[in-house]
N, C-alpha and C positions, 0 to 999 in steps of 0.2 A: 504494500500500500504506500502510495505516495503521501507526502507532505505539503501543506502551504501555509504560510502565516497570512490571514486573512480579514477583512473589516465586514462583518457579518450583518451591520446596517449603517449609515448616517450617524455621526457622532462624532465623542474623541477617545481616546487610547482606552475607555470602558468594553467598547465593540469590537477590539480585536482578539483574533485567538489563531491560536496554530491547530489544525485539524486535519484529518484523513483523508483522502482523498482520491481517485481514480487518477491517472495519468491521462491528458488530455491525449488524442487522436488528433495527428497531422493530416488538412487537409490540402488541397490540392495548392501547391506554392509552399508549403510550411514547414518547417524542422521541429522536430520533438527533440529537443537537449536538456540529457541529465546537466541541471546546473550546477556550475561548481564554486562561482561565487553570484554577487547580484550588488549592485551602488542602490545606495540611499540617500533619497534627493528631496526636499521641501515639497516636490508635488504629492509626494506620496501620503503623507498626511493631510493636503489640501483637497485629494481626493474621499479621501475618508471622510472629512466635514462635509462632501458632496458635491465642491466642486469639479466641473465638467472642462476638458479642453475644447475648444471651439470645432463643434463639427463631432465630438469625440458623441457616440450613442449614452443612454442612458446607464449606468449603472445595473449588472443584474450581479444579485447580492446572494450568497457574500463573492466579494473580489478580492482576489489574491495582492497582497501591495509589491510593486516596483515594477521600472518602466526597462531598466539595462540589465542580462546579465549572459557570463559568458558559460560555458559546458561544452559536455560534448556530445555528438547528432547519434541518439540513439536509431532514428527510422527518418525516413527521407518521403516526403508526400507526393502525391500526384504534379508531373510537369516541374518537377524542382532539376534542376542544372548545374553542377558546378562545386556541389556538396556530396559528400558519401559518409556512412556510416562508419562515425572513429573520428571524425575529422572535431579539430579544435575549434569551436566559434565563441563570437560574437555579437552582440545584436540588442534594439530595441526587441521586448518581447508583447505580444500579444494576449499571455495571460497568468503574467504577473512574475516578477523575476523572485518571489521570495517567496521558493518552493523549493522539491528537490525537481521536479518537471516543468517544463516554460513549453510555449511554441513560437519560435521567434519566423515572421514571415522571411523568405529567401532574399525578397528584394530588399529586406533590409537588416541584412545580416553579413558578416565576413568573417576570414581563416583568421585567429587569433597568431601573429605572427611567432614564433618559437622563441625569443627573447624577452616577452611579455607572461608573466603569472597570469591566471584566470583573475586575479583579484586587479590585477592592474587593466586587463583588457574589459571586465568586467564594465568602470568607471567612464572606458573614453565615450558610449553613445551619447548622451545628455552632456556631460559639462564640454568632453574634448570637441565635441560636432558642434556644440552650440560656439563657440569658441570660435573655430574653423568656420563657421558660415559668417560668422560676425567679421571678422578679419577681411574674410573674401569679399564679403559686400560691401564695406567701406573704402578698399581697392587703394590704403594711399600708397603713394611713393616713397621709396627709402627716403629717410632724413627729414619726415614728418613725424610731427607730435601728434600722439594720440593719447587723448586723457579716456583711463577705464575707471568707472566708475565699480565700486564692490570688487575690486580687484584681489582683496585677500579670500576671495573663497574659490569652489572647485572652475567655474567657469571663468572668470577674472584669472587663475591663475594662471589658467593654458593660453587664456588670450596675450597675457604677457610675455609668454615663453613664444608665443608667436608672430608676437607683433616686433621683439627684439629680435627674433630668426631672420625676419625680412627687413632688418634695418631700423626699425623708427624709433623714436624717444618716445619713451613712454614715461606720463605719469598716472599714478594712479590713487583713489582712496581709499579709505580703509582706516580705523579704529586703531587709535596708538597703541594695543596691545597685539598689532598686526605689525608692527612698521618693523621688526625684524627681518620677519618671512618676508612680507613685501619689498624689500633691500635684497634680500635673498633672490631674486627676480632679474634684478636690477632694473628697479622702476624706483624713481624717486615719490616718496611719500608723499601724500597729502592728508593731513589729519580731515577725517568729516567732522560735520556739526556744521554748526553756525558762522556764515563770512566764507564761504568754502571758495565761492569765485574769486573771492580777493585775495585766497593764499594760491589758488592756483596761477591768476595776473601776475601773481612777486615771480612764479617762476617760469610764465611764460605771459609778458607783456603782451605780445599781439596776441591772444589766445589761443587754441590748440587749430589745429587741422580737421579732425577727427573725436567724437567721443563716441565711445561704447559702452553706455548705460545698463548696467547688470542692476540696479537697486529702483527706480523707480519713482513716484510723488516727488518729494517737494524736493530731494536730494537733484532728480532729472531736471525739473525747472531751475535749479540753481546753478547749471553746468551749460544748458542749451545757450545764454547770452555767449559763453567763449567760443562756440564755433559760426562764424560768416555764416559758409555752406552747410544750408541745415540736409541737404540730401548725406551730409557727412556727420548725421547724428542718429544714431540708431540705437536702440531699446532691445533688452531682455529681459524690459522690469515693467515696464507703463505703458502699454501699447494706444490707450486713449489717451493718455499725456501728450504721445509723443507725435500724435497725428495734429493733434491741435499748436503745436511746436513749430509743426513744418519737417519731421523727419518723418521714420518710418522703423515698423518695428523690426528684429532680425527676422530674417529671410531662411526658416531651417528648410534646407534641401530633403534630407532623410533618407539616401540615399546608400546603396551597399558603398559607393565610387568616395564620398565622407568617410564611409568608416575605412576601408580600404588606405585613405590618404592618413585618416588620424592614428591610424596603427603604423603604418609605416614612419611616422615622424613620431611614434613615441618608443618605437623600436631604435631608431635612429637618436633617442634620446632630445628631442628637439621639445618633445612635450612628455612631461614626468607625470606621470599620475600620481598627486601628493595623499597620499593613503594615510590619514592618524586613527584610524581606528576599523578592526575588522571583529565581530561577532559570530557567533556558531548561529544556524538558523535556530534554536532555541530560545536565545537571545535576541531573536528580531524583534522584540518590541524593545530594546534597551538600545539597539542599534539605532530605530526609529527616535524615539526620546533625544539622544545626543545630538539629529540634529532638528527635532522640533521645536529644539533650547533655542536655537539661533546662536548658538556656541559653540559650533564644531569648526575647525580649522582644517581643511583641505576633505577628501573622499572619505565616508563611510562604506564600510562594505561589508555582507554576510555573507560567510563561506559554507558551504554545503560540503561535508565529508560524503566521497563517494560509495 
């Protein structure tokens, strides 16, 4: 019998439990992967309260929590290409990555490169893609500044290691008990709070090139006066904010050709998966907790002993 840690209706950490379960059935396009780890990311509890992604169908209850995780393809579905049985993946999953069984779709899933842990490949759908599309959309040129906004968490961190790969000066924000890690980056600090455009002005008088917005409200209205070109301001936090702005919000592709590119450059070390905390699936609601605090420093992740 299989496993999933599960939110059995609408609520908060009351409604969840780990329970028994049938191993889902791959259908046609779909991989059934024992999982071996899974990231835990802020949606996953915004689903639980009931929140929907735009487009995303209703809720059918209980649902297993997480959106990323990696295993390996125990049965290959109808019309799938490219994957075989044994093979090491990847992948956004389809029902729920914090299980011992997920179904992750083919078109959006890839070969966990062989210099990557399941725990590291686990992490790059959601923060390293979100990361990668942000980058790609904003398109600037070496030797431009780009200010990231929430720079010290999992998505902020990859954009930095990315946005320094291709050249540009990065500043970025984040809470002075971040300005370590964020140095660690090399992205010059900017305390939030209060005045935030006028300490980023002291370090960059004409304002930046480029912002990429990971936090959202009042932090995003304080940032959009520094960039001119608002097509060169874009959101992973305010998506109404940032239409009324004049920007636009990140563009996620979702594509197998993303993850493909974000493993190969986390193989290649270019993008680190900053892991501070990994849980047995036992444990996944303490996993969940660490970062429903809003105090977790880089990737959570639950591992699944095979």
């Amino acid at each position: 019998m299989a496993k999933a840690y599960v939110f059995v209706r609408h609520g908060g950490p009351e409604v969840e439990a780990l329970v028994d379960r049938e191993p889902p059935r791959p259908g046609p396009g779909e991989l059934l992967v024992a999982v071996r780890a899974a990231g835990v990311n802020p949606v996953d509890h915004k689903l639980r309260g009931g929140y929907r992604r735009p487009g995303q169908a209703p809720a059918v209850l209980p649902e297993v929590f997480g959106s990323e995780a990696a295993g390996v393809v125990l049965e290959v579905g109808p019309g799938v290409t490219g994957f075989a049985v044994g093979d090491a993946v990847f992948g956004s999953t389809l029902t729920g990555g914090y299980a011992t069984h997920t179904l992750l779709p083919a078109g959006v899933a890839a070969h966990k490169p062989g210099g990557l842990s399941f725990a590291e490949a686990a992490v790059l759908p959601v923060a390293a893609a979100t990361a990668y599309d942000g980058i790609r959309q904003l398109a600037l040129p070496a030797g431009a500044t780009l200010l990231v906004t929430g720079v010290g968490g999992g998505v902020g961190g990859n954009a930095a290691r990315l946005a320094r790969h291709e050249g540009l000066r990065v500043l970025g924000t984040a809470s002075e008990g971040k300005r370590e890690y964020v140095e660690s980056l090399g992205v010059t600090h900017v305390a939030s709070g209060p005045r935030l455009a006028e300490r980023v002005r002291a370090l960059a008088p004409e304002g930046v090139d480029g912002v990429l917005d990971l936090v959202g409200g009042d932090h995003l209205r304080a940032v959009a006066e520094l960039v001119a070109d608002r097509t060169r301001l874009v959101t992973a936090g305010g998506k109404q904010i940032v239409a009324e702005l004049g920007g636009s919000p990140v563009a996620r592709a979702r594509t197998a050709e993303v993850l493909d590119a974000v493993a190969a450059l986390a193989a290649a070390d270019v993008l680190r998966p900053h892991i501070t905390a990994v849980y047995p699936l036992e444990r996944a609601g303490e996993a969940l907790r660490a970062v429903e605090s809003g105090h977790a420093r880089g990737k959570v992740v639950i591992e699944v002993a095979p």
